[in-house]
N, C-alpha and C positions, 0 to 999 in steps of 0.2 A: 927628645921631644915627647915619646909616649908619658914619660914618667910625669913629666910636663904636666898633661894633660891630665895624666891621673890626680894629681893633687892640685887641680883645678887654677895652674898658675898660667891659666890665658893669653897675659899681657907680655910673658917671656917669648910665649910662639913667634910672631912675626920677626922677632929677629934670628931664633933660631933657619927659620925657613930660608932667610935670606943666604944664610951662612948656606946651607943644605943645598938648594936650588942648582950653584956651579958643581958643587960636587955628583949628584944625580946627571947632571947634562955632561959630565965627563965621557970620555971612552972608557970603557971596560973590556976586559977579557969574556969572549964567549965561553966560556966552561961552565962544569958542575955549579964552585964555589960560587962563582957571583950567580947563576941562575939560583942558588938558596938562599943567596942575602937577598936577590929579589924576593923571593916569594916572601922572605922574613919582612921586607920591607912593606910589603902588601898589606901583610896583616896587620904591623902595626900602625898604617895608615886607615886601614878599616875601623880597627878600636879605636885610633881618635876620632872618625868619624864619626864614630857609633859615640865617643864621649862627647862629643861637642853638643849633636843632638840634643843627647840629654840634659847638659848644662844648657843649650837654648830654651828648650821647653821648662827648666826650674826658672828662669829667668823671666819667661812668658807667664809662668801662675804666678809671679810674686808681682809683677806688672800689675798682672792682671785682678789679687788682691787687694794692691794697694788701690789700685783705681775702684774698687766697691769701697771700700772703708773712707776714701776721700768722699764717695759719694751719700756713704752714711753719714756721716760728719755733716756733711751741705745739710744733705736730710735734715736731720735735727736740730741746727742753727737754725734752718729756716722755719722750724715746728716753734724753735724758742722764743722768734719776733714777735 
């Protein structure tokens, strides 16, 4: 999923998770080993978060872009009547 995300393929996540979701709700062994795939799993839950962020916020200035330049457009159609 992380790698997922690093190459900003979004729309593959929600199935992955679904798949992931029963496996996490499994029982596990109290030990060493699963307590480090926990903590591995932690961080790489953090980094997607931290990537999603970012890909929301490129996705908010391009929004937010295109809604000025639609609005210059208007502008100057309406300067051209």
């Amino acid at each position: 999923m992380l790698a997922l995300a690093r190459d900003g393929q979004w729309d593959s996540l929600p199935k992955m998770e679904v798949e992931r979701q029963p496996l996490l709700r499994a029982e596990h062994p109290r030990d060493a080993r699963s307590r480090d795939l926990l903590t591995q799993l932690l961080a790489c839950n953090q980094e997607m978060l931290a990537l999603a962020a970012s890909a929301r916020a490129e996705v908010a200035n391009a929004l937010s872009r295109q809604v000025h330049a639609r609005q210059a457009v208007n502008a100057y159609v309406n300067l051209a009547r």
